[in-house]
Structures are given as structure tokens and as C-alpha cells.
C-alpha positions as CSV (number, residue, x, y, z in Angstrom):
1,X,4.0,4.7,18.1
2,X,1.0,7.0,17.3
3,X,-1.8,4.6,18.2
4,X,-2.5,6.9,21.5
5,X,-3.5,9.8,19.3
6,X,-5.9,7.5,17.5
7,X,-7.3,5.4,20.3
8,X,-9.6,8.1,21.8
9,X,-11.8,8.2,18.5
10,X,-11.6,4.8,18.0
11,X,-15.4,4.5,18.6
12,X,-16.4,7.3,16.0
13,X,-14.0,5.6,13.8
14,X,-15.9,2.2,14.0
15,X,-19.5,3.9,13.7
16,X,-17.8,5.2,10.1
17,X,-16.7,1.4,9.0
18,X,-13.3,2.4,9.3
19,X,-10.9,-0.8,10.4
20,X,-7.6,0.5,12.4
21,X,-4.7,-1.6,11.4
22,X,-2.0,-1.7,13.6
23,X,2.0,-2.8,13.6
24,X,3.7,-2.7,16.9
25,X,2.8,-4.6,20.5
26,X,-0.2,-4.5,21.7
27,X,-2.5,-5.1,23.7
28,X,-5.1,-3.2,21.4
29,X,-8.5,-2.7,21.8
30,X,-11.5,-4.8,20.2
31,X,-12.0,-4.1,16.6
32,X,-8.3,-3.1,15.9
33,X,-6.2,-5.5,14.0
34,X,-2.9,-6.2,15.1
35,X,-0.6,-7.0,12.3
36,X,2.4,-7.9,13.9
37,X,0.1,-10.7,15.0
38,X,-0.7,-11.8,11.3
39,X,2.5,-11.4,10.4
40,X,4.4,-13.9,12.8
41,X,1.3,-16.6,12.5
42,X,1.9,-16.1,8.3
43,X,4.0,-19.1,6.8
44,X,7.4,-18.7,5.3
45,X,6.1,-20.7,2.5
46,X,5.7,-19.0,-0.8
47,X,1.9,-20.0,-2.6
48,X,2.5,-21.5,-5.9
49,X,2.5,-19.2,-8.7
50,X,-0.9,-19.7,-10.3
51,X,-2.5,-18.4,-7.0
52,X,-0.5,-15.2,-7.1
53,X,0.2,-14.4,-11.0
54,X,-2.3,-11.9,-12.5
55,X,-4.4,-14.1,-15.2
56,X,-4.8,-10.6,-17.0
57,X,-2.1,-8.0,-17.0
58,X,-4.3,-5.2,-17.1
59,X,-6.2,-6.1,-14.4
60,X,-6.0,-3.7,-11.1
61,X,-2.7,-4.3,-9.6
62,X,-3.3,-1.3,-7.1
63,X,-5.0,1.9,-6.4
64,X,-3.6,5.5,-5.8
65,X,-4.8,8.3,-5.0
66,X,-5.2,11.4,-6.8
67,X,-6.6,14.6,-6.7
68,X,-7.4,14.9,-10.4
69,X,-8.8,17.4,-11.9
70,X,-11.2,18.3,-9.4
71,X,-9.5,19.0,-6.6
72,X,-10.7,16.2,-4.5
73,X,-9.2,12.9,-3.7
74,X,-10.0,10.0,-5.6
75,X,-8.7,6.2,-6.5
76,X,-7.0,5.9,-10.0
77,X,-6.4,2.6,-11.2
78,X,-3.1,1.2,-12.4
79,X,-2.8,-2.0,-14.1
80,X,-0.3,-5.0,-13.1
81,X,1.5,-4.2,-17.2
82,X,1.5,-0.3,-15.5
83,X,3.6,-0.8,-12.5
84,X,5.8,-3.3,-14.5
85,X,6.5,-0.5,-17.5
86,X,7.1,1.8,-14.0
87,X,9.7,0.1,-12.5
88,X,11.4,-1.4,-16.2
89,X,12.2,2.6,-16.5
90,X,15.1,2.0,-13.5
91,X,16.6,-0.6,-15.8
92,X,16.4,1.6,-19.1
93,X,18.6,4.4,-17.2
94,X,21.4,1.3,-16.1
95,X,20.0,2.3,-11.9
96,X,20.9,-0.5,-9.3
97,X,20.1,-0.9,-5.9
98,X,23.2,1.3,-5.0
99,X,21.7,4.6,-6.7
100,X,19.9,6.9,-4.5
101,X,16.9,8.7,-6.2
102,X,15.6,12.0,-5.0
103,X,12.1,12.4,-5.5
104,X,10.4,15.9,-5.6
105,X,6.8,14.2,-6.1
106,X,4.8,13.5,-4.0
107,X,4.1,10.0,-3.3
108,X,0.9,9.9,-3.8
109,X,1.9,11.0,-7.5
110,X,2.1,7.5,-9.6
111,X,5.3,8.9,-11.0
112,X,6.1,9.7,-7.5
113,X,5.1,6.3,-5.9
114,X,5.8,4.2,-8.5
């Protein structure tokens, strides 16, 4: 829905390395990736479980972002054993997919997103 406020800097964009992903029908422009596209040609079929499970729990499962201590945005790493301790924390208070949280953090706050 907002791809005609991005499409007239698309050029600038591309001159930065910056890819524009996009989900919705097209047609887009060159250079713009259409995910809808991806996502229909993608198979139903699950990959087997060694191609997907982490060989090393505390490897990168993700990246947020952070303003730190500086004031400035950065990437902070959180491990694949991070997330998992993250989300165990809904089944230590007995929550179920019924329970609505409210969330005063913002989500780029790990204990916001995750």
C-alpha cells in the first residue's frame, strides 16, 4: 500500500545498495523484489531438519536493533538459546494463545519484540 511514496526515490535508493522488498501485486519496477512472487513459487514442503536446526545454539538466531548506549542505532545479536529462554517465559506464567499481552516497549526493545 505505501510503495507510491517509496517508488519516486527508488533510484537514490539503488545508488545506496538498498534492495526494496515488496508484498502486494505488482507490476514493480526493475530492482524491486516482489515477494508475493517468492512466496506462491515456494514449496509447501518442509526441508528436513538438519538443513534448518541451528548446529550451535548460541549461534545468531537474529539481529535487533538498538540504540544502546550511544544514542545511535545499532544491531545487537541474540542467540537461537536467547529467543528460546524469551518465549519459555510465556509458559512459566501458565499464558496460552488466548491471553492478550499489552506491551508498553517498544518493539524494537528485545524484551519488547521478543
Amino acid at each position: 500500500d505505501l510503495f507510491a511514496s517509496v517508488e519516486p526515490i527508488l533510484p537514490s535508493l539503488r545508488d545506496e545498495g538498498i534492495v526494496v522488498w515488496v508484498l502486494g501485486s505488482g507490476p514493480y519496477p526493475p530492482g524491486v523484489v516482489a515477494l508475493q512472487e517468492l512466496l506462491d513459487a515456494a514449496s509447501e514442503e518442509l526441508e528436513p531438519e538438519d538443513v534448518w536446526q541451528p548446529k550451535d545454539m548460541n549461534e545468531t538466531c537474529l539481529y535487533i536493533f538498538t540504540s544502546g548506549t550511544t544514542g545511535l542505532p545499532k544491531a545487537a545479536r541474540v542467540s537461537h538459546l536467547k529467543s528460546i529462554m524469551c518465549l519459555s517465559f510465556y509458559e512459566l506464567v501458565g499464558a496460552s494463545s488466548r491471553d492478550v499481552v499489552y506491551l508498553a516497549l517498544p518493539l524494537y526493545h528485545m524484551a519488547g519484540s521478543l
